[in-house]
C-alpha positions as CSV (number, residue, x, y, z in Angstrom):
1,X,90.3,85.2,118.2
2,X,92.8,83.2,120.6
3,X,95.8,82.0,119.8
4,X,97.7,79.5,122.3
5,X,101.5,80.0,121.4
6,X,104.5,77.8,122.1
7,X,108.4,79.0,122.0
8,X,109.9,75.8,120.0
9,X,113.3,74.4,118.7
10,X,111.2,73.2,115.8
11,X,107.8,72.1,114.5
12,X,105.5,70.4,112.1
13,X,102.6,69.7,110.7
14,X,101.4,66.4,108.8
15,X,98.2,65.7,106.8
16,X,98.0,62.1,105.3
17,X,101.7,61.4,105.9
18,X,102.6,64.4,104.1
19,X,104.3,67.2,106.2
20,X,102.4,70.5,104.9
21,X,104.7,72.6,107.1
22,X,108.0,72.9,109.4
23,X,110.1,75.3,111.2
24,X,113.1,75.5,113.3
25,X,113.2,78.1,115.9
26,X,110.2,80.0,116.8
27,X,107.0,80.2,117.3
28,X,103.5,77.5,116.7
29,X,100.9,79.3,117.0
30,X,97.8,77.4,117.1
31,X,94.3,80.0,116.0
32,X,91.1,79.7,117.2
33,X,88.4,82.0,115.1
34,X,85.3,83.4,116.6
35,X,82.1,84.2,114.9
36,X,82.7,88.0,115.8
37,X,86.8,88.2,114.6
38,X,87.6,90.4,111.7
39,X,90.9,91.3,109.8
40,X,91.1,94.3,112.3
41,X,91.7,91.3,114.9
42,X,93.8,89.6,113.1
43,X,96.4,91.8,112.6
44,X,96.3,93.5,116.1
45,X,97.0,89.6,117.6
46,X,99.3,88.9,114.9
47,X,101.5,92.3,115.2
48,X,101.1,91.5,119.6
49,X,102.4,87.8,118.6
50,X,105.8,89.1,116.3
51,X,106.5,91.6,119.1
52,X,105.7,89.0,122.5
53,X,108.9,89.4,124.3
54,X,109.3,85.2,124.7
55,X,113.0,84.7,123.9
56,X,116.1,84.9,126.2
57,X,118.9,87.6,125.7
58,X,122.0,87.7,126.1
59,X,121.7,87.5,130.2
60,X,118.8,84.7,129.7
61,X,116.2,87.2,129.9
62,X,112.6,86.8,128.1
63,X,113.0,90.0,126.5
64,X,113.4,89.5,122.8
65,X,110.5,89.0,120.2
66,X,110.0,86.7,117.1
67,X,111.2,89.8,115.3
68,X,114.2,90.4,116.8
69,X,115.9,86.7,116.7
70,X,114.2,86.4,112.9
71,X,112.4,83.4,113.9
72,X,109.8,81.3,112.4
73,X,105.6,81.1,113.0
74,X,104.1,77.9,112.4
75,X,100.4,79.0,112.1
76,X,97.8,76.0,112.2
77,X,94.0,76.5,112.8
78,X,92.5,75.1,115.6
79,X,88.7,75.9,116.5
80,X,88.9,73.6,119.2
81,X,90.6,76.8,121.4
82,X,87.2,79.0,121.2
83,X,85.2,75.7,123.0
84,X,83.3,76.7,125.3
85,X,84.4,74.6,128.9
86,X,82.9,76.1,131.6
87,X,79.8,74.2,132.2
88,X,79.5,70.3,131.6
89,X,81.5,67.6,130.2
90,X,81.2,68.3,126.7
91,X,82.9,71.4,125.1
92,X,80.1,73.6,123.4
93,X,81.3,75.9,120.1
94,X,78.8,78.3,119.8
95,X,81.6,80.9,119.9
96,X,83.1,79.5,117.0
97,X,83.3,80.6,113.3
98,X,81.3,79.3,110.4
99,X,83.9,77.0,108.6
100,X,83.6,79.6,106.1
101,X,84.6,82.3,108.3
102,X,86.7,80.6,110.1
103,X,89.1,80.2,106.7
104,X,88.6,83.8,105.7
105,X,90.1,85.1,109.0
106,X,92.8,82.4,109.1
107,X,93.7,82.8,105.4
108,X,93.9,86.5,105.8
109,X,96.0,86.1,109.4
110,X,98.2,84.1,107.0
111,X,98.8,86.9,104.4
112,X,99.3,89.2,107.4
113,X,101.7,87.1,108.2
114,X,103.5,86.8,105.0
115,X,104.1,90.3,104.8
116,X,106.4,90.3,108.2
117,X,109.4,89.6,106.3
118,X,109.9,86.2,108.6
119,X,109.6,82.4,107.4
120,X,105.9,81.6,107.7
121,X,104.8,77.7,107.3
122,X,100.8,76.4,107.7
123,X,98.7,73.6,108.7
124,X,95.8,73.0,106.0
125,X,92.7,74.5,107.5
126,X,89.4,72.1,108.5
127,X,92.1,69.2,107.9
128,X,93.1,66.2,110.4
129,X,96.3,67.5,111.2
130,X,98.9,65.6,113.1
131,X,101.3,68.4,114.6
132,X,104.9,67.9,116.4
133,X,107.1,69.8,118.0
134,X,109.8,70.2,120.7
135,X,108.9,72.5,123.4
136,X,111.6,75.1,124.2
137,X,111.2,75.9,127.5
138,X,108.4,74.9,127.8
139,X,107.5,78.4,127.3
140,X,103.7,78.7,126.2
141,X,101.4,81.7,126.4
142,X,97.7,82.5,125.6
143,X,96.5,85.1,123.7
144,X,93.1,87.0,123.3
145,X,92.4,89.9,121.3
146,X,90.3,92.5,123.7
């Protein structure tokens, strides 16, 4: 699992000219879903992503987490981030989830999620998803589970 996450002053996410979800302050956190990713997986990257020390105190430090300023996680599935780049022109996906797997993980990263006591909006997975936001920072990381 990989998940490529963005500090933001807000974001969105549109399907069809409907917004399907939006935050303020936070984190987007778009998820990328390999064949081999479990619920295990899920929750290590997800409990590493709350506690990711991204966010300035008081001095203008990055040493507070998406726990401690009670932000919010924009979580939108992207399988595009597992493609594999390193040979060629064309981005190859063997790495990737089944669709079906794929939605398990990312619906069960979601109720994960949901348990953390902050806001949590989605994209709608396998959808064409047009997604905004306004880069704080810019201040983006990668992360991998081991």
């Amino acid at each position: 699992m990989k998940i490529l996450i963005q500090k933001v002053k807000q974001a969105q996410v549109d399907v069809a000219g409907k917004t399907v979800g939006k935050i303020q302050q936070g984190i987007l956190a778009l998820v990328g879903v390999e064949r081999e990713d479990s619920t295990e997986k899920a929750e290590q990257l997800l409990n590493k992503l709350c506690r990711y020390r991204i966010f300035p105190d008081e001095a203008g430090k990055m040493n507070l987490s998406l726990n401690d300023i009670q932000g919010e996680l924009l979580l939108v599935s992207q399988f595009t981030l597992v493609a594999d780049t390193k040979k060629g022109n064309r981005p190859g996906f063997s790495r990737g989830a089944t669709p079906e797997h794929g939605e398990l993980i990312f619906n069960q990263l979601v109720k994960l999620a949901n348990n953390t006591g902050l806001k949590i909006q989605t994209g709608q997975f396998g959808a064409d998803m047009q997604v905004s936001l306004i880069n704080d920072g810019p201040v983006t990381f990668w992360l991998e589970t081991p």
